[in-house]
mmJSON file of the N, C-alpha and C atoms, coordinates in Angstrom:
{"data_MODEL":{"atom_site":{
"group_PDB":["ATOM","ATOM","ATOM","ATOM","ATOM","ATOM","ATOM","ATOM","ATOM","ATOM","ATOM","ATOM","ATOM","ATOM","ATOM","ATOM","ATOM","ATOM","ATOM","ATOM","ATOM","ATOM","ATOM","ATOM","ATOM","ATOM","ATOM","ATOM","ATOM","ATOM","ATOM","ATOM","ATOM","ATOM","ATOM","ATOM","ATOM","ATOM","ATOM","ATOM","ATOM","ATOM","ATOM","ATOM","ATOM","ATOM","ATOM","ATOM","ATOM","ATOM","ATOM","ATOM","ATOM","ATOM","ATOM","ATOM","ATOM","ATOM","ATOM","ATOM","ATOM","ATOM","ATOM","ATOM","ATOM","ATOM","ATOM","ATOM","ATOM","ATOM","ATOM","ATOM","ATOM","ATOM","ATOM","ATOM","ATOM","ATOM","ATOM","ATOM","ATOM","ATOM","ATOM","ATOM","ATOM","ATOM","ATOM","ATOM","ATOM","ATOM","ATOM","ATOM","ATOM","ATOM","ATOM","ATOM","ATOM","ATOM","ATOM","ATOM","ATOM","ATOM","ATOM","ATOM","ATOM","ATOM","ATOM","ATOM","ATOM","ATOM","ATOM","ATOM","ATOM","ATOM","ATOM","ATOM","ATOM","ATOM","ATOM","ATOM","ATOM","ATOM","ATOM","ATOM","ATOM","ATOM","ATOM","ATOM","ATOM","ATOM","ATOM","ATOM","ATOM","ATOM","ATOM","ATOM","ATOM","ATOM","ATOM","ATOM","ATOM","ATOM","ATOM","ATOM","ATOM","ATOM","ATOM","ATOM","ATOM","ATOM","ATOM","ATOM","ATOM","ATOM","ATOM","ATOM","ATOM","ATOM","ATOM","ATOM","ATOM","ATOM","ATOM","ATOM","ATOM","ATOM","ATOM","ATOM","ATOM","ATOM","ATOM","ATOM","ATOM","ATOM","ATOM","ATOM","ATOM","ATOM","ATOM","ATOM"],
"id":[1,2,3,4,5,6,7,8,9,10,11,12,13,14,15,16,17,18,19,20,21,22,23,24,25,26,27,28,29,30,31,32,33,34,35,36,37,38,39,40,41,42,43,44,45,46,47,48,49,50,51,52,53,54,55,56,57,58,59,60,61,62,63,64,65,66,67,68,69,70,71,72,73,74,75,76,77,78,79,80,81,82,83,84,85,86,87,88,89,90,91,92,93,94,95,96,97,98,99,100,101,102,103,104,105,106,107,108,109,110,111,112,113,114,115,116,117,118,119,120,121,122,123,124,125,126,127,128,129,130,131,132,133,134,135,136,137,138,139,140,141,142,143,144,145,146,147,148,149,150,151,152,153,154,155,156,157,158,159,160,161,162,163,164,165,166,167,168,169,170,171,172,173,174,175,176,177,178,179,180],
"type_symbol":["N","C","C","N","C","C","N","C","C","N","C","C","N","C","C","N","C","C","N","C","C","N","C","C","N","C","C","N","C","C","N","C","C","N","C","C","N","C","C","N","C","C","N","C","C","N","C","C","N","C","C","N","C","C","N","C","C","N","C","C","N","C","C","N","C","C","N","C","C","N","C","C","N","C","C","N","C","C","N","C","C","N","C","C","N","C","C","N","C","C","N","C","C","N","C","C","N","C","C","N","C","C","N","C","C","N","C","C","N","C","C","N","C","C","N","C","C","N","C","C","N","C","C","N","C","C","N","C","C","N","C","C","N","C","C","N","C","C","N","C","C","N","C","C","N","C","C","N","C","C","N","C","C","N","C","C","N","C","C","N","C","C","N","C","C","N","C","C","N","C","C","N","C","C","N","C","C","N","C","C"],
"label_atom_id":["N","CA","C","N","CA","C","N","CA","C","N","CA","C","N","CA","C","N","CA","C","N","CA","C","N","CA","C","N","CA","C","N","CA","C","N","CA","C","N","CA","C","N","CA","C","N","CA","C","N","CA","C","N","CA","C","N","CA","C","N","CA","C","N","CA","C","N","CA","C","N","CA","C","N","CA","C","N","CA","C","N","CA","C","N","CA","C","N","CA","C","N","CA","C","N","CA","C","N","CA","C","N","CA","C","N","CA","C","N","CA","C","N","CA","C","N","CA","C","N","CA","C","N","CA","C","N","CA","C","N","CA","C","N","CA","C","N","CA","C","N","CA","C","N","CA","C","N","CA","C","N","CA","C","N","CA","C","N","CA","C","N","CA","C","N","CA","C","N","CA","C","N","CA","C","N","CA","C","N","CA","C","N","CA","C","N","CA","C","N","CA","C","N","CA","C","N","CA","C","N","CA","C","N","CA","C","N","CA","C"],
"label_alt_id":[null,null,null,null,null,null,null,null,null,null,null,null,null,null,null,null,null,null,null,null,null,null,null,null,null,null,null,null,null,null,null,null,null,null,null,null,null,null,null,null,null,null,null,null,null,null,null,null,null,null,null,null,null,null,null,null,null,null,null,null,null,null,null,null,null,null,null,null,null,null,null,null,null,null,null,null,null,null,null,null,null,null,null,null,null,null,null,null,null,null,null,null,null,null,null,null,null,null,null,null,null,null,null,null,null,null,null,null,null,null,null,null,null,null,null,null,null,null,null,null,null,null,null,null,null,null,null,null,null,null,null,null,null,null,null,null,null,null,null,null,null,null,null,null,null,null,null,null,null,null,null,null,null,null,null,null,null,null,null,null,null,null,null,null,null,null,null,null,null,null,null,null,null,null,null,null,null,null,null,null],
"label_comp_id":["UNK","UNK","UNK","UNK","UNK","UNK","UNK","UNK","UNK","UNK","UNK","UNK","UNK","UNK","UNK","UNK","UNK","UNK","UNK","UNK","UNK","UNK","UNK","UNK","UNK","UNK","UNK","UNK","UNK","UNK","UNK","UNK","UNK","UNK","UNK","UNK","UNK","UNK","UNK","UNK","UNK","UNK","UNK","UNK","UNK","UNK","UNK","UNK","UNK","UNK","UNK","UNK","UNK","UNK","UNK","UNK","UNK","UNK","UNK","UNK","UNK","UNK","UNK","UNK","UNK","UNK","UNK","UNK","UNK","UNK","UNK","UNK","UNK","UNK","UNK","UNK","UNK","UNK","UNK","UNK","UNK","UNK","UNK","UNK","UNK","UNK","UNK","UNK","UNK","UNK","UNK","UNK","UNK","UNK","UNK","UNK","UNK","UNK","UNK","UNK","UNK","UNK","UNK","UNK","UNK","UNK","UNK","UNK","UNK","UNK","UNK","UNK","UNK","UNK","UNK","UNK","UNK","UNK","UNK","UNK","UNK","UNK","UNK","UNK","UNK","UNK","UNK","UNK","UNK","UNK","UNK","UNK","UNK","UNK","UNK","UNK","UNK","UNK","UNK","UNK","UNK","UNK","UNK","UNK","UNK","UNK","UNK","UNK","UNK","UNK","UNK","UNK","UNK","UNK","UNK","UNK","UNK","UNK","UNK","UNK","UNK","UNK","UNK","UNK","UNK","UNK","UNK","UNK","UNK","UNK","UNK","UNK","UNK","UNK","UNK","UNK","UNK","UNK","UNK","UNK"],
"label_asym_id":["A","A","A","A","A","A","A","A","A","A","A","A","A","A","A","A","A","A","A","A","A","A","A","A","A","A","A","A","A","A","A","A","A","A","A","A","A","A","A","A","A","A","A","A","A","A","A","A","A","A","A","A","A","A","A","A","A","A","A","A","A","A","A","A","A","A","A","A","A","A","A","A","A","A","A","A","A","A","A","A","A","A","A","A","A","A","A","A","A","A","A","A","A","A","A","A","A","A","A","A","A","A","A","A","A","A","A","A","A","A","A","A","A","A","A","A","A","A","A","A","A","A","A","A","A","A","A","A","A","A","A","A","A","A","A","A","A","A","A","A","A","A","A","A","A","A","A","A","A","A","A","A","A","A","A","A","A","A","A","A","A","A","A","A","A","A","A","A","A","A","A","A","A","A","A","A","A","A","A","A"],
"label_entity_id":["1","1","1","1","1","1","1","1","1","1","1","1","1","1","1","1","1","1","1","1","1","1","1","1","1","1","1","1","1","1","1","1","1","1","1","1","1","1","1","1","1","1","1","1","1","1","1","1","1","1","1","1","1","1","1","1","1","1","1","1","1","1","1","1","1","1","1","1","1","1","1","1","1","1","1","1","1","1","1","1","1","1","1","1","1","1","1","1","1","1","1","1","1","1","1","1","1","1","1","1","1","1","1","1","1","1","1","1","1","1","1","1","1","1","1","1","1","1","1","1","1","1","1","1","1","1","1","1","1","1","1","1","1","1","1","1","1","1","1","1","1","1","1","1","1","1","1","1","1","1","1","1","1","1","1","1","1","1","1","1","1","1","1","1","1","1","1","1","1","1","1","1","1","1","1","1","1","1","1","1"],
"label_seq_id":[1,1,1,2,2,2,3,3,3,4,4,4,5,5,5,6,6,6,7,7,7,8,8,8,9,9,9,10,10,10,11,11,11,12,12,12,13,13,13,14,14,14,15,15,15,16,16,16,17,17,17,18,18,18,19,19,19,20,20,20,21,21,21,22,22,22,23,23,23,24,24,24,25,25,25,26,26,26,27,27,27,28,28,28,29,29,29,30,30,30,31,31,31,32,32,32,33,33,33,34,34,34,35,35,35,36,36,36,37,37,37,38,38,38,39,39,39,40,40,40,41,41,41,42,42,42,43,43,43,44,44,44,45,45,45,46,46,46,47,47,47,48,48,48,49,49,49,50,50,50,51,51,51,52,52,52,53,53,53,54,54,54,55,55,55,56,56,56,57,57,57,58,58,58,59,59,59,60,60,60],
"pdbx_PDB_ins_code":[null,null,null,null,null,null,null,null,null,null,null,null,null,null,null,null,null,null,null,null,null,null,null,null,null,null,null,null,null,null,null,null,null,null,null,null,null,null,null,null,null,null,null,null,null,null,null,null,null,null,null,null,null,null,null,null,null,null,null,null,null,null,null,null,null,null,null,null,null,null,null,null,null,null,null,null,null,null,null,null,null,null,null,null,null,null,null,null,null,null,null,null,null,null,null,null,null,null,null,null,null,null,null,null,null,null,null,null,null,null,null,null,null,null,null,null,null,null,null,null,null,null,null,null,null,null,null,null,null,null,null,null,null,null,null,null,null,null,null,null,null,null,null,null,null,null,null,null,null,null,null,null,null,null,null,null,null,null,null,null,null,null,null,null,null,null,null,null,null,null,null,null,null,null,null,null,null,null,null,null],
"Cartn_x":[5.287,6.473,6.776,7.825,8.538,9.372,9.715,10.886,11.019,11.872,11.601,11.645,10.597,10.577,11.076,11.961,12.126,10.879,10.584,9.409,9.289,10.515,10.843,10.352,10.349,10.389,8.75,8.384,6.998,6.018,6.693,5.943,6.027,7.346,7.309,6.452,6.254,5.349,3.826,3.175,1.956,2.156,2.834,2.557,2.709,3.169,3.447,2.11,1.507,0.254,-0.798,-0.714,-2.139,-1.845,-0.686,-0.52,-0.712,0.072,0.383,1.546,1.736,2.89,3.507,5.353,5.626,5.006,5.085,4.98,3.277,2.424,1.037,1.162,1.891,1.996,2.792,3.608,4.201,3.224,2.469,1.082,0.353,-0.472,-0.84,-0.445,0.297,1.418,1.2,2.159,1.804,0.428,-0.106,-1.793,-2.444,-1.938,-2.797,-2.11,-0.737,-0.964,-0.748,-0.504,-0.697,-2.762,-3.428,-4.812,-4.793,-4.087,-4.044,-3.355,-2.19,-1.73,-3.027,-3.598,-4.246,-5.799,-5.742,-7.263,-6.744,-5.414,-5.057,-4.685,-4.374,-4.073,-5.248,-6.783,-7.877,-8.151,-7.444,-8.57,-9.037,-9.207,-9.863,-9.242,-10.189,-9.655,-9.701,-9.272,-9.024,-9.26,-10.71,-10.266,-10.378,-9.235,-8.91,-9.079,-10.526,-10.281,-9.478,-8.865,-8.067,-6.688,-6.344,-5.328,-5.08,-5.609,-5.535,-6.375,-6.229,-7.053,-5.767,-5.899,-4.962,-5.486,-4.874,-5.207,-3.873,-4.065,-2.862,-2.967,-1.716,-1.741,-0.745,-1.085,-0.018,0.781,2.262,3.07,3.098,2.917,3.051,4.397],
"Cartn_y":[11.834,11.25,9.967,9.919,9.08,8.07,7.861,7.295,6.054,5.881,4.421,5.196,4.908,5.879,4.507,4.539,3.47,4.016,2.537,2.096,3.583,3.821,4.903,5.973,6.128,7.464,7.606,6.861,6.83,6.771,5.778,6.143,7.224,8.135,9.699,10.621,10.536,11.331,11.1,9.743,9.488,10.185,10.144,10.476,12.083,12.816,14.221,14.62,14.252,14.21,14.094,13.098,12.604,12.685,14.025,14.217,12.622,11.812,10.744,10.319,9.087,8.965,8.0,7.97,7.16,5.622,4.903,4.226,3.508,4.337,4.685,4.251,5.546,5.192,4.126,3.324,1.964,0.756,0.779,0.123,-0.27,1.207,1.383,0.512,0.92,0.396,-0.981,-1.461,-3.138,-3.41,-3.322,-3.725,-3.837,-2.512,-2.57,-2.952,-3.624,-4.43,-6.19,-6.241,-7.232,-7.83,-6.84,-6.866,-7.235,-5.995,-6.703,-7.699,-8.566,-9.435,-10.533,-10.293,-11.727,-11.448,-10.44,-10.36,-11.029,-10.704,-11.065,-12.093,-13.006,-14.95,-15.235,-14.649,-15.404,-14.991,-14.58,-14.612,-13.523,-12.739,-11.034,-9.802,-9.195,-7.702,-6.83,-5.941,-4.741,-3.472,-2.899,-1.278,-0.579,0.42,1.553,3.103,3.535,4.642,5.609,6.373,7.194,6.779,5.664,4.587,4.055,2.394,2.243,1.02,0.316,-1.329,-2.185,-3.339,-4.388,-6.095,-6.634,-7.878,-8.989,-10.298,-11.138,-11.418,-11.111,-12.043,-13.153,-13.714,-14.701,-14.711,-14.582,-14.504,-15.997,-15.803,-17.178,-17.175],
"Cartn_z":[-8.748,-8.164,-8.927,-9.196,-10.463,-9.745,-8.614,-8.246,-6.867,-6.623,-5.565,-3.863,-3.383,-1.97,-0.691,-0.143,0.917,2.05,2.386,3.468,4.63,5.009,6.028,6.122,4.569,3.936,3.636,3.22,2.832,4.023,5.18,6.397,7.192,6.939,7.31,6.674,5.587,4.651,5.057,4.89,5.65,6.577,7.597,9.099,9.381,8.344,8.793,7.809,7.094,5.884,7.042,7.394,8.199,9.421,10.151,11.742,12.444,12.081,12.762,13.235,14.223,14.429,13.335,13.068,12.488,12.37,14.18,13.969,13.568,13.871,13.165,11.381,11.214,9.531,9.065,9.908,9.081,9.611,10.674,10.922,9.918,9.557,8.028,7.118,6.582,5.404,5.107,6.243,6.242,6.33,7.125,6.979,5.704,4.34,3.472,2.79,2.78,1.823,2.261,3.353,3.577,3.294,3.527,2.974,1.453,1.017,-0.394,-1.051,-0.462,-0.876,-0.485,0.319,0.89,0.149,-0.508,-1.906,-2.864,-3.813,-4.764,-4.863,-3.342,-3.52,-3.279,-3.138,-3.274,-4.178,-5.461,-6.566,-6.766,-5.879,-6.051,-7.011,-7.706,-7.992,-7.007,-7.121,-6.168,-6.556,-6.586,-7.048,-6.017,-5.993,-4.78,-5.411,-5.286,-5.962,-5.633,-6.648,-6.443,-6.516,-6.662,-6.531,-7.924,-7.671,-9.097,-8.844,-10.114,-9.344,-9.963,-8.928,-9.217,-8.973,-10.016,-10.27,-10.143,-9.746,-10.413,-11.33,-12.443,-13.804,-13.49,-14.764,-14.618,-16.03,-16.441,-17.204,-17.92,-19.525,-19.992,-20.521],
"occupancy":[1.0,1.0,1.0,1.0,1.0,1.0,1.0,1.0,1.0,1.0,1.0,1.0,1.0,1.0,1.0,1.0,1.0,1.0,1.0,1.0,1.0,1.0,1.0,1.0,1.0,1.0,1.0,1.0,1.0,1.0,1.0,1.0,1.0,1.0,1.0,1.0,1.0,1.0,1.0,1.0,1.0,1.0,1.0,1.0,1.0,1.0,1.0,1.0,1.0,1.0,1.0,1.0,1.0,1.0,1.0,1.0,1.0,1.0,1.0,1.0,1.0,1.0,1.0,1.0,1.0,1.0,1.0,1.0,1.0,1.0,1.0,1.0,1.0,1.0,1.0,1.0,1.0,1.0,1.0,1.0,1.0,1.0,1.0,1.0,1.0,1.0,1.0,1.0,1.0,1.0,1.0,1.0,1.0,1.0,1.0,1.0,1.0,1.0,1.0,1.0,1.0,1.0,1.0,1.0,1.0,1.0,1.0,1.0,1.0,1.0,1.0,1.0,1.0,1.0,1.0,1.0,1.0,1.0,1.0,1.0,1.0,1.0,1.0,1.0,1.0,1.0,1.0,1.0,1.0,1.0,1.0,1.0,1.0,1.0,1.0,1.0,1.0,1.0,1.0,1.0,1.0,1.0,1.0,1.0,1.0,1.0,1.0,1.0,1.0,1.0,1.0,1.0,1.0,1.0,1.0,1.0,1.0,1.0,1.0,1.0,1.0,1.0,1.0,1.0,1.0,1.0,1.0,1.0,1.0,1.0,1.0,1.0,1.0,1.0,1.0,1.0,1.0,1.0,1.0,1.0],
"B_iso_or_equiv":[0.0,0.0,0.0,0.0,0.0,0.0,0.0,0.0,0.0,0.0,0.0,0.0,0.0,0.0,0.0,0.0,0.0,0.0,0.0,0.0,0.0,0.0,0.0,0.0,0.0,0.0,0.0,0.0,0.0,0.0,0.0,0.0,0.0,0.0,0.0,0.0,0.0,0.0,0.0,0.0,0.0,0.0,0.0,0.0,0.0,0.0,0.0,0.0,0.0,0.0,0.0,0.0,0.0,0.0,0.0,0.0,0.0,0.0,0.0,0.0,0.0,0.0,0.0,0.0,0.0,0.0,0.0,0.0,0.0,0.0,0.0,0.0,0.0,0.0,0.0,0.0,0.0,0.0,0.0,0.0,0.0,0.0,0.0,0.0,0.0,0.0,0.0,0.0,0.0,0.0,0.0,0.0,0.0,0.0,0.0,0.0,0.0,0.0,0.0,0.0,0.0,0.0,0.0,0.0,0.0,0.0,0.0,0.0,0.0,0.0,0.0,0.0,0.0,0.0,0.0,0.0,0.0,0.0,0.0,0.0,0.0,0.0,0.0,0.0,0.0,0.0,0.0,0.0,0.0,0.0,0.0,0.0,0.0,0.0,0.0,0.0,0.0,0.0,0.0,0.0,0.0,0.0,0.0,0.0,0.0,0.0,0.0,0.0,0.0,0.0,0.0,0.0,0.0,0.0,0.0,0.0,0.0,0.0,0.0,0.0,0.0,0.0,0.0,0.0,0.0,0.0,0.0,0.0,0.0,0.0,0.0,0.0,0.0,0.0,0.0,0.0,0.0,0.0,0.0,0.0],
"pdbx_formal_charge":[null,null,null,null,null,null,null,null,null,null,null,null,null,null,null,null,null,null,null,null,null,null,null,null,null,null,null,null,null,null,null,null,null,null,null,null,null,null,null,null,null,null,null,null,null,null,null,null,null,null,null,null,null,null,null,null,null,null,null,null,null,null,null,null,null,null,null,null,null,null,null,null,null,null,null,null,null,null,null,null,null,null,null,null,null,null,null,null,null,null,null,null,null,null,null,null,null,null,null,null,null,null,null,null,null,null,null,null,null,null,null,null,null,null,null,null,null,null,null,null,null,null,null,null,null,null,null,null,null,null,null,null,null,null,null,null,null,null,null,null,null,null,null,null,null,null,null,null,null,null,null,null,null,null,null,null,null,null,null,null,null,null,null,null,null,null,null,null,null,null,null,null,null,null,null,null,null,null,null,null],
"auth_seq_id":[1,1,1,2,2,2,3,3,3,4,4,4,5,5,5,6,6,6,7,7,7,8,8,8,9,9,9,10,10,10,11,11,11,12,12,12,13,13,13,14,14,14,15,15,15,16,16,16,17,17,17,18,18,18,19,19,19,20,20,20,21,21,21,22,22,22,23,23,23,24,24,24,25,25,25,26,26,26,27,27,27,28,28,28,29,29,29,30,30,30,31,31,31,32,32,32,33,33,33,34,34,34,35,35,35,36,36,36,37,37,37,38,38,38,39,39,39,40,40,40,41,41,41,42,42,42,43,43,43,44,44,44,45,45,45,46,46,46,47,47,47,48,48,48,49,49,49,50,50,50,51,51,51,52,52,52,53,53,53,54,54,54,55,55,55,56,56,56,57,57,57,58,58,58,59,59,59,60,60,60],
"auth_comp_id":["UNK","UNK","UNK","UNK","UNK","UNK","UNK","UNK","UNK","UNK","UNK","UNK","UNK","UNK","UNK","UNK","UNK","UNK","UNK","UNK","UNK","UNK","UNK","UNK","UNK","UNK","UNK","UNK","UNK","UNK","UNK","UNK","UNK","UNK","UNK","UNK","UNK","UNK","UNK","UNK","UNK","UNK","UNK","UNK","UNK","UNK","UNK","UNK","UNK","UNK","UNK","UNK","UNK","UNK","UNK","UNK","UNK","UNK","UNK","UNK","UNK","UNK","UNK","UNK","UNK","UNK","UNK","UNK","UNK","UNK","UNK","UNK","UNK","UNK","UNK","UNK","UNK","UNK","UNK","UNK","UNK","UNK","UNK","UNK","UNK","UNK","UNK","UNK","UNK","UNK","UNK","UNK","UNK","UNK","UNK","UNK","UNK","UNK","UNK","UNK","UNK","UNK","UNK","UNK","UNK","UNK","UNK","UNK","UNK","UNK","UNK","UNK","UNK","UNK","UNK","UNK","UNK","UNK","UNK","UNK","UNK","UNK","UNK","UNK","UNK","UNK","UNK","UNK","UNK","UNK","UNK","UNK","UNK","UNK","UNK","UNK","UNK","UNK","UNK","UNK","UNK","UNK","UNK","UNK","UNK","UNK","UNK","UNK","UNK","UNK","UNK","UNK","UNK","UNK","UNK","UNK","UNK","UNK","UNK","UNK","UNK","UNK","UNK","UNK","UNK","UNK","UNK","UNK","UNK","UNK","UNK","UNK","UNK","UNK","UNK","UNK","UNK","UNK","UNK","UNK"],
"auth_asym_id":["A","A","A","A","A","A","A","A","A","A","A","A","A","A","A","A","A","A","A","A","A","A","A","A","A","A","A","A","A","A","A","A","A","A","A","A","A","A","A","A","A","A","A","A","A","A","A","A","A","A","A","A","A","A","A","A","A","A","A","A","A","A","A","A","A","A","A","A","A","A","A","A","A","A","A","A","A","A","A","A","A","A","A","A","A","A","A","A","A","A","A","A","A","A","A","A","A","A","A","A","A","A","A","A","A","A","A","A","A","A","A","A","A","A","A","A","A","A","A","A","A","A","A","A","A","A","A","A","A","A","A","A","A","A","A","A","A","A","A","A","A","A","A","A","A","A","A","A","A","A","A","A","A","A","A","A","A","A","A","A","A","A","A","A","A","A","A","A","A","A","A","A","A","A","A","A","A","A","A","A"],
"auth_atom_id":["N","CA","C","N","CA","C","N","CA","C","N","CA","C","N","CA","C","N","CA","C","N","CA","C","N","CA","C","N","CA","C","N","CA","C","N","CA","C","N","CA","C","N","CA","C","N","CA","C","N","CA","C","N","CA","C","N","CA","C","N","CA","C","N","CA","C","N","CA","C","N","CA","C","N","CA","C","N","CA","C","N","CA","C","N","CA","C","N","CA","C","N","CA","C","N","CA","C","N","CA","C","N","CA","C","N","CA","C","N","CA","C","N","CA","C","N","CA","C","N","CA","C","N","CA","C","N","CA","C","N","CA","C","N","CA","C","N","CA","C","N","CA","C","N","CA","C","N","CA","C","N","CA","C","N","CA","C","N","CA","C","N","CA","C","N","CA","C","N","CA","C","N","CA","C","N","CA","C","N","CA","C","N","CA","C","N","CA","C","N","CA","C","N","CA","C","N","CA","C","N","CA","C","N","CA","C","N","CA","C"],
"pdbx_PDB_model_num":[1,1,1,1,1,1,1,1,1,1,1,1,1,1,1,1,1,1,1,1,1,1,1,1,1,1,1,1,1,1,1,1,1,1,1,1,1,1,1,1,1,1,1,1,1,1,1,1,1,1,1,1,1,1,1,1,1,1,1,1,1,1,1,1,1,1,1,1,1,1,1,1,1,1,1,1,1,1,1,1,1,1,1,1,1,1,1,1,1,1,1,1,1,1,1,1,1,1,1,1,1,1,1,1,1,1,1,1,1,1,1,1,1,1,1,1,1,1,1,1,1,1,1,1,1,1,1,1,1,1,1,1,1,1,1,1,1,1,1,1,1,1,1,1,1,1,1,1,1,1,1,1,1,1,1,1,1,1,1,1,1,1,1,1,1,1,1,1,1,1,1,1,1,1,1,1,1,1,1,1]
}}}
């Protein structure tokens, strides 16, 4: 999948994937990355297997 999925859409897909409810799968959602925003302002890498790993750079 190549393309830009709105929040909605992506929490419908989780939720019919993993027999959940919508609002279950936009729970989700935010949680992980609000998790991961709050690794990557301390400094942390992140590997998610199966995912990818992510780091902050910083642009000179």
């Amino acid at each position: 999948m190549n393309r830009k999925i709105p929040f909605h859409e992506l929490a419908s897909l989780l939720a019919a994937n993993c027999n959940i409810s919508s609002e279950e799968a936009e729970e989700f959602i935010k949680s992980f990355f609000e998790l991961t925003t709050q690794a990557l302002s301390e400094g942390e890498s992140l590997r998610i297997k199966g995912i990818g790993a992510f780091e902050l750079s910083v642009d000179k």
